[in-house]
N, C-alpha and C positions, 0 to 999 in steps of 0.2 A: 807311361812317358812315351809320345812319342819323338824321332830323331828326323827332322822335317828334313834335311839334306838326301838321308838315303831310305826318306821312308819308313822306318824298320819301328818297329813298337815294342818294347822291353815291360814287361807285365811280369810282377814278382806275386806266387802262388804258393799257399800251404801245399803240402801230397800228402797222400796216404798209398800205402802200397799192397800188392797181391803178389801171392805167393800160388804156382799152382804148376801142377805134375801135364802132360802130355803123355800119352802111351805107344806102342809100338805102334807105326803103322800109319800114326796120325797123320793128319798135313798141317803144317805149321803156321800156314795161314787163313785157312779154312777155321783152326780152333781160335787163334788170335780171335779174328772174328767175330765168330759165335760167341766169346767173351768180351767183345767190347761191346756189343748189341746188350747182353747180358745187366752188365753192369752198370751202361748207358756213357759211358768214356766220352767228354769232350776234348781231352786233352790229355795226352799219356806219352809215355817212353821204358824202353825196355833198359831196367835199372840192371841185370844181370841175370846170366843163362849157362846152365851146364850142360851136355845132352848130347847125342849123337843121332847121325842120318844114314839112312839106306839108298835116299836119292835127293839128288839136291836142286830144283829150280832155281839160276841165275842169270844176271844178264849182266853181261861183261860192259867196262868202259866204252862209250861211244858206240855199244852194238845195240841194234835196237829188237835181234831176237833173244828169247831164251835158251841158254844150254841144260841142258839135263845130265848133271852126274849122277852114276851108280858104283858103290862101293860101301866102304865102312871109312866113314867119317867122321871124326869128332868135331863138337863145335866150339872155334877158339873163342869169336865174340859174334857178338850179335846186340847191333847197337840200331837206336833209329824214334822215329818218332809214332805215334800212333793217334785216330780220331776216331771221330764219328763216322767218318766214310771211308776212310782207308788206312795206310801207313807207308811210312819211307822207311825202308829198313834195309842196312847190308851187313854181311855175315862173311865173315872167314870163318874158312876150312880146312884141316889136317885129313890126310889120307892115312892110308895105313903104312905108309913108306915116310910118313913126316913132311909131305910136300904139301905148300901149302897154297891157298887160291881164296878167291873171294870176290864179293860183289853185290849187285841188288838182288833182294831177296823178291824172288815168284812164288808163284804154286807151283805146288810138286816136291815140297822140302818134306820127307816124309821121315819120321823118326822111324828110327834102329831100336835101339834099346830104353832111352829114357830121353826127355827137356824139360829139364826144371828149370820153370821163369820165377824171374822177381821183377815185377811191374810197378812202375811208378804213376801215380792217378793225379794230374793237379789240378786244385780245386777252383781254383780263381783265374782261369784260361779259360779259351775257346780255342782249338787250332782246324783249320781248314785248309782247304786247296782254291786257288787261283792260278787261270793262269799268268805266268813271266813274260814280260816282252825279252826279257835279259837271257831267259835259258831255253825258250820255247818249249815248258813243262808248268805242269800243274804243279804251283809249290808252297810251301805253307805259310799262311798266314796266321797272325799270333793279333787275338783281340780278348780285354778284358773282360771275364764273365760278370764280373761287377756293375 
């Protein structure tokens, strides 16, 4: 269905979902990645994540560099969408003090000790990047795989 006023196209999809471990060391978007290539993902989202970081790639509101934390971090959430070419994804973070920070996820989020994902695969999407004349970013677009 699309909604002619603002453009926007609402497309109702089966999933099926992945279940899968990360190890020490890893980088978080490096393995995303090489699992969406893998699996061949048109359209996905991270359903739920447990895990912890040793260094965290982000990029703060309205910054347009990357910060890089180091510490022991655990991951509160980590929510976002994922494709065939890329992903939008942002992550809160607890330190070891309980303070907590978050933002767009980069490279460089390298696990600590474990990140157990639960990935959502849907079957009857297409999602891609265009760009916005509204945000001046590449943002996604939702078309039926149908």
């Amino acid at each position: 269905m699309l909604d002619m006023e603002r453009n926007r196209v609402f497309c109702a999809s089966s999933a099926r979902f992945f279940s899968f471990r990360l190890l020490p060391g890893d980088d978080l978007l490096i393995e995303l990645w090489r699992w969406i290539s893998e699996v061949g993902l048109r359209a996905g989202y991270v359903a739920g994540v447990v895990g912890s970081l040793s260094q965290a790639g982000l990029r703060f509101a309205g910054r347009p560099e990357t910060t890089v934390l180091s510490g022991c971090f655990e991951v509160v959430s980590l929510t976002g969408t994922l494709d065939a070419n890329g992903e939008h994804l942002h992550m809160t973070l607890s330190d070891s003090e309980g303070r907590v920070t978050g933002g767009h996820v980069m490279e460089g989020c390298l696990v600590r000790t474990t990140m157990e994902l639960v990935v959502g695969l849907l079957e009857d999407v297409v999602f891609d990047r265009k760009p916005c004349p509204f945000s001046g970013y590449d943002e996604l677009r939702v078309r039926s795989a149908l």
